[in-house]
Every structure is written in structure tokens, then in C-alpha cells.
C-alpha positions in Angstrom: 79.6 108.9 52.4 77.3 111.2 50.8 74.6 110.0 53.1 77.1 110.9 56.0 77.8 114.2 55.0 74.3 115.1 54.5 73.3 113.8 58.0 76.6 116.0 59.2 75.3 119.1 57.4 71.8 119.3 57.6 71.4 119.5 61.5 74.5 121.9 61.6 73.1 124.0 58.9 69.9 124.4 61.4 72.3 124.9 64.2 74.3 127.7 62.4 70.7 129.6 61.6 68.9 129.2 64.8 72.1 130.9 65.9 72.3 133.6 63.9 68.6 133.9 64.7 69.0 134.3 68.1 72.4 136.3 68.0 70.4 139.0 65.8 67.9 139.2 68.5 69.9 139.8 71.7 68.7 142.8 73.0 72.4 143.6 74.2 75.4 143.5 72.7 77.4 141.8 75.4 78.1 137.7 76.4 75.1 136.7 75.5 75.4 137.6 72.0 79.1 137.3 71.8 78.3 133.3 72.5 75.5 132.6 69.9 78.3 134.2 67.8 80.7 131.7 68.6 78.4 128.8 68.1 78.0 130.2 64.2 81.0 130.6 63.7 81.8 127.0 65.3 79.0 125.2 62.8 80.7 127.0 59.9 84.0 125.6 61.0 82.4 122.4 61.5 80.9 122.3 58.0 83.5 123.7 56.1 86.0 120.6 57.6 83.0 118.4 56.4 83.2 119.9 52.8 86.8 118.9 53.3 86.7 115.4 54.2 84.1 114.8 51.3 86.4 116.1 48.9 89.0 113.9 50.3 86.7 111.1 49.6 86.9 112.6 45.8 89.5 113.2 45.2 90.9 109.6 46.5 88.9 107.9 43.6 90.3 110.7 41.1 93.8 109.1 39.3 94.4 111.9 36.5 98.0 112.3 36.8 98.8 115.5 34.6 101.4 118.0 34.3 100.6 121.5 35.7 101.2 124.8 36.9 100.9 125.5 41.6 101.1 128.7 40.2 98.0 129.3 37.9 96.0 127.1 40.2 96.9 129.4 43.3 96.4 132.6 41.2 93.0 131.3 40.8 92.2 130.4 44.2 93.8 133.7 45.7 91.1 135.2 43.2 88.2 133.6 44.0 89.3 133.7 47.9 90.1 138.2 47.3 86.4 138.0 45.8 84.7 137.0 49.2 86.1 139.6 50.9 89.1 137.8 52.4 92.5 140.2 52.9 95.6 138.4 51.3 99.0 139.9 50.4 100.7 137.2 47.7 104.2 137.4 46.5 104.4 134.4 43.6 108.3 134.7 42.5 109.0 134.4 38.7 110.3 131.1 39.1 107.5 129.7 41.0 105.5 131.3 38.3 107.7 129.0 35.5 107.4 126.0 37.9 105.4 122.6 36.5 104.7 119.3 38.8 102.9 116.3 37.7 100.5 114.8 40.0 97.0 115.6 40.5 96.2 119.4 40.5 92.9 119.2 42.1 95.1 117.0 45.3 97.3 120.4 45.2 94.5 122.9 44.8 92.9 120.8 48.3 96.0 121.6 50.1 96.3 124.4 49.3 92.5 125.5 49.7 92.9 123.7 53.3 96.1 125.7 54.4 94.4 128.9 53.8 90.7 127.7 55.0 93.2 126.6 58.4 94.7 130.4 58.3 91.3 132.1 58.1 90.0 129.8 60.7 92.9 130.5 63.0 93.1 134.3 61.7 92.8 137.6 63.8 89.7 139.9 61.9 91.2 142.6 59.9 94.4 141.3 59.5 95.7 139.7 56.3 96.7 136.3 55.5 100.2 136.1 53.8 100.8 133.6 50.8 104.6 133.6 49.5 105.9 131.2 46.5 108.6 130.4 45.6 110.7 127.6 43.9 114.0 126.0 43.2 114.9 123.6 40.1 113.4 120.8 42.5 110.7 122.0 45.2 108.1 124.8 45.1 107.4 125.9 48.1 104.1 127.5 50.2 104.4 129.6 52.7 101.1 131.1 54.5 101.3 132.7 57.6 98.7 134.9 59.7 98.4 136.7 63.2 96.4 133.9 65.3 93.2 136.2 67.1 93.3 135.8 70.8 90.0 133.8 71.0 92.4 130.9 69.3 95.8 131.0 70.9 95.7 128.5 73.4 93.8 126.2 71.0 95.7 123.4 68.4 95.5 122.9 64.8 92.7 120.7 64.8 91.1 118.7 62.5 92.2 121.1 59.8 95.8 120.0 59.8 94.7 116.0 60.3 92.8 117.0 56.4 96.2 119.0 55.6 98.7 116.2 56.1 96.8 114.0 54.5 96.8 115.9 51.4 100.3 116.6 51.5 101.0 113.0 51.9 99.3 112.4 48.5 101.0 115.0 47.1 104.4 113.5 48.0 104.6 116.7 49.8 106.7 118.3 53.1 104.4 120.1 55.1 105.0 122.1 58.9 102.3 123.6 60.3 102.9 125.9 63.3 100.5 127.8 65.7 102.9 129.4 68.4 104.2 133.1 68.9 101.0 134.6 67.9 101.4 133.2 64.7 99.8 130.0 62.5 102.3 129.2 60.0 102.3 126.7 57.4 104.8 125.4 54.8 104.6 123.4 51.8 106.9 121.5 50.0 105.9 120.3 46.7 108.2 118.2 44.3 108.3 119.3 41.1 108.6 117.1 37.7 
């Protein structure tokens, strides 16, 4: 796999930089910069869904099953994520915060790091993602929701939500994703111990 993935990332890495070369040079600031633009931002998307799938691969050998905290692990994430410059509004309940599951906390910190990487993707520019948690005796829940830009309304949920389910599914978890209205939504439902 690791051959794979370099063969996957190498040419796009040279696709995304030729790109940005040429998107810097346009004398104009019209179409034709507008596409090189689009085809950077396309071999990002492209390699960050390959940085996904290889950690699928990972994590599938990885059997630690531990107790932990969704909460502490999405703190940290929404952390990291707020330190790149990304706009998120969180609302963590207290009893979400109290909340323990036993599984594999990297598997939840994938799904999680996939549902907002599929928000962002999907986002409008200047608008904030929205991450609420909460949690009953049974489930905790995560909802993330985002204005969709116009360049991506009429698209699906591509190969972002394939990588999604498939973490959920490991998880033991419910998940909807939604892109309709203007709006990409998606909800997890995690059992808890």
C-alpha cells in the first residue's frame, strides 16, 4: 500500500505545484486563473482522501480496544483544526463531556477527522463549520453541519463519505450524511460502554 500511496502522491504533489505556479502567474484575475485554482484545490482534495484511505489501511491492523473519552479526543482535534486557521463554533454538552466508549479511539478520531475534512471540503469560504455534542446514557452523538459554497451544490458526497461509512461501520456507529438545502450535514452515533 505504501508503494500505492506514494505513486498516488507524488505525481499529484507536482500537479498541485505546477498549478499554483501557473495560477500565480496569470496576468489576470479572471477564468483562467479561477481554473488553475480549481485544479489545486482538486489535487489537495485528492490527496487528502489518499491520506485517508492509508490510514484506513492502519488503522485496520490496529486492535487496541481501550476505554476513552469522544470528548477529549474531539477537544483536541477542534484545537489543532482552530490552529490552521479553520472557523468552527463547538458546543460539547456536559454530559458528552462525562461520556466514555470502548473501542478504538484512533477509529473514532478518523471519523471524526473525516466528517469535518468532508465539511471543509464541501464548505462555503468564510463561513464556519458547526460541531455540536451531545450524549444520552447510551449514544453520544456528532453533529457537524456547514453552508455548502455554490461551486459544490449540485455535486455528491464523494469519496469522502465511502471513507466515512466505513469508519463508522468499525465504530459500531449510525452515521447520515446529507448535502441538500444548501447544507452538508452529518450525524454520528456512537455507542457508548
Amino acid at each position: 500500500m505504501a508503494f500505492a500511496y506514494h505513486e498516488l502522491r507524488a505525481p499529484l504533489g507536482l500537479l498541485a505545484t505546477a498549478a499554483q505556479y501557473a495560477a500565480d502567474e496569470c496576468e489576470d484575475d479572471g477564468d483562467r486563473r479561477r481554473r488553475w485554482e480549481t485544479v489545486v484545490r482538486t489535487a489537495e482534495r485528492i490527496l487528502r482522501t489518499a491520506d485517508q484511505v492509508l490510514h484506513l489501511n492502519k488503522l485496520a491492523a490496529e486492535e487496541e480496544v481501550r476505554a476513552y473519552s469522544p470528548s477529549d479526543l474531539l477537544l483536541a482535534m477542534l484545537e489543532d483544526v482552530r490552529g490552521l486557521g479553520v472557523l468552527v463554533e463547538s458546543e460539547i454538552t456536559p454530559a458528552a463531556r462525562r461520556a466514555w466508549a470502548t473501542g478504538v479511539p484512533s477509529r473514532f478520531e478518523a471519523l471524526a477527522q473525516s466528517l469535518l475534512n468532508n465539511a471543509i471540503d464541501h464548505g462555503e469560504p468564510g463561513e464556519p463549520v458547526r460541531i455540536a455534542v451531545y450524549a444520552t446514557e447510551s449514544v453520544l452523538t456528532v453533529e457537524i453541519e456547514n453552508a455548502i459554497a455554490a461551486v459544490r451544490r449540485h455535486k455528491g458526497l464523494g469519496l469522502g463519505s465511502v471513507v466515512s461509512n466505513t469508519l463508522a461501520l468499525q465504530l459500531g456507529a449510525e452515521l447520515e450524511l446529507a448535502a441538500e438545502d444548501g447544507r452538508y450535514r452529518a450525524t454520528a452515533r456512537l455507542p457508548l460502554r
